[in-house]
C-alpha positions, 0 to 999 in steps of 0.5 A: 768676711761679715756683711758689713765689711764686705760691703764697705769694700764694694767700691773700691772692689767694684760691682762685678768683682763683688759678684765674683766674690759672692759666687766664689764664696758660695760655691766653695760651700756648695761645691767644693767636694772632698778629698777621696779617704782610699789612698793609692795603696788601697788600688792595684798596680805594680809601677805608679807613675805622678805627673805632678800637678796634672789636670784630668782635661789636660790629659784628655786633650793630649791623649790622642796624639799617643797610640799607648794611651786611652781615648780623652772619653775613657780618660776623664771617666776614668779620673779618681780622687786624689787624697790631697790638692799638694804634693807635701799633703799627698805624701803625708796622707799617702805615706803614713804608718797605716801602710807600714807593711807595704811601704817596706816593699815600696820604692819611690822614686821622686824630682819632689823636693817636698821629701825632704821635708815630709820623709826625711830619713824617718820613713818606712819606704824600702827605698826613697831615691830623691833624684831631685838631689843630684840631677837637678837642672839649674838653668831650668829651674826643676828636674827634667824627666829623663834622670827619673825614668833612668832611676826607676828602670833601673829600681823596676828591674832590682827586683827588690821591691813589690812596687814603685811609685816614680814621681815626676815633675812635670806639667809642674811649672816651670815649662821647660819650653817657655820659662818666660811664662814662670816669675818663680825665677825671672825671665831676665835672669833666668838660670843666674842666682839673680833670677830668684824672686824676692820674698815680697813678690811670692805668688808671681807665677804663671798663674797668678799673672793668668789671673792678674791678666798678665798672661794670656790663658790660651798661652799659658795652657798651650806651655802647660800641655807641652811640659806634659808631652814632654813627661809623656816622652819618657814615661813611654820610655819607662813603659818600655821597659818595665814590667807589670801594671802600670798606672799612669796619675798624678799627685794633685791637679792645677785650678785655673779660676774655677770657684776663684782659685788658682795653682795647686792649693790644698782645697779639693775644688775639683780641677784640684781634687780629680787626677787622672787614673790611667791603666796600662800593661808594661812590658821590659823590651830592653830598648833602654840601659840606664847610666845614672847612679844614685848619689847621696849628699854624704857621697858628694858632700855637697849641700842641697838648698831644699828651698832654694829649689822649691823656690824655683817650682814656684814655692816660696815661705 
């Protein structure tokens, strides 16, 4: 924005929101940081767990409340840099043909419609199972975490393969006990085809309205922290039953104002950049027998609207 435009505005913006601005501006130039270069294949681990969209002090804050998990000192400590501030950037940056050979003894388990898209059926991974596929929850809006954790035992103990990265979706909005908070569907309508929003109302999610002021931020955590427990419930589970190293991460952060940015987009302010990076040892007690099985589009003949649920997550074109 040049000079002159920026101060022609400075009425109808008003003073304080033009300091804003100017802060904002400046500290994205000066703050900012980088996306980290080492992808997750440049670490060890046997089983990598992404709570999608999950921020470092987040983690930290629920951290007590699980024996199994490290203090909230360790855990922001502990905290790397993610590749990406997305989940489609992260998976064009992390699975790429660079790690062709790895990939191959890979399996990636996944509630991210974002595959779709990004991997399709020319990809190198020995096996993707888009769960998102067929145990989506309608009336919530997203995919609960149950079905993935029955999926990944069920891959962890194949054998097949050298490692498995099992992607869940949540503290990813929608929050499953308030979904009141989400305008990606409205609260009115929610789980009825008239609950979508329409295309000129694209951004109205809850952070948006945190920004806006029409949603309390205390509120609006409080619901983000308690989809995270609800993710932490069943990756206990699956830490149960697996074996060998676990890391607990995710795929991006979630800002919440910091240098004037909000949700998840690909620019590595550090709420955004910085995931957490938690190591645990795993071990298969067997406390869990998993039902579901794998189904594909071709087995079912049902077609899946990839937007259609990517508009629910609060993504829309």
């Amino acid at each position: 924005m040049g000079i002159s435009r920026f101060i022609r505005n400075v009425p109808d913006r008003g003073v304080r929101r033009s300091l804003e601005v100017v802060y904002e501006w400046v500290g994205r130039h000066m703050w900012m940081g980088e996306f980290a270069d080492r992808t997750v294949f440049e670490r060890e681990w046997d089983v990598l767990v992404l709570l999608d969209a999950c921020r470092v002090d987040l983690m930290a804050e629920v951290a007590t409340e699980y024996d199994w998990l490290p203090s909230p000192t360790d855990v922001e400590t502990g905290a790397i840099d993610s590749v990406a501030g997305s989940s489609k950037e992260w998976m064009r940056r992390t699975f790429t043909p660079a790690h062709a050979a790895t990939l191959e003894q890979t399996a990636y388990v996944t509630g991210n419609p974002f595959s779709a898209a990004v991997l399709g059926d020319e990809h190198s991974l020995g096996l993707l199972d888009e769960v998102w596929r067929y145990a989506w929850d309608d009336d919530a809006g997203t995919i609960r975490p149950e079905p993935i954790t029955d999926r990944a035992i069920r891959v962890c103990r194949s054998g097949e393969f050298d490692r498995v990265i099992v992607h869940y979706m949540q503290p990813h909005v929608p929050f499953l006990e308030r979904p009141d908070l989400h305008a990606g569907y409205r609260p009115a309508h929610w789980g009825s085809p008239g609950s979508v929003v329409d295309p000129d109302e694209a951004g109205l999610d809850a952070w948006g309205r945190v920004r806006r002021g029409e949603l309390d931020r205390d509120e609006v955590w409080a619901a983000y922290a308690d989809n995270l427990r609800i993710g932490l419930a069943s990756m206990a589970t699956l830490r149960r039953n697996v074996d060998g190293t676990l890391i607990v991460s995710s795929d991006h952060g979630n800002a919440m104002g910091e240098l004037g940015i909000w949700g998840h987009p690909d620019k590595p302010v550090s709420s955004v950049r910085r995931v957490p990076w938690i190591e645990l040892e795993a071990r298969d007690e067997t406390t869990r027998q998993p039902a579901l099985e794998a189904e594909s589009d071709r087995d079912r003949e049902v077609s899946v609207d990839v937007q259609d649920r990517l508009t629910s997550l609060g993504y829309t074109e």
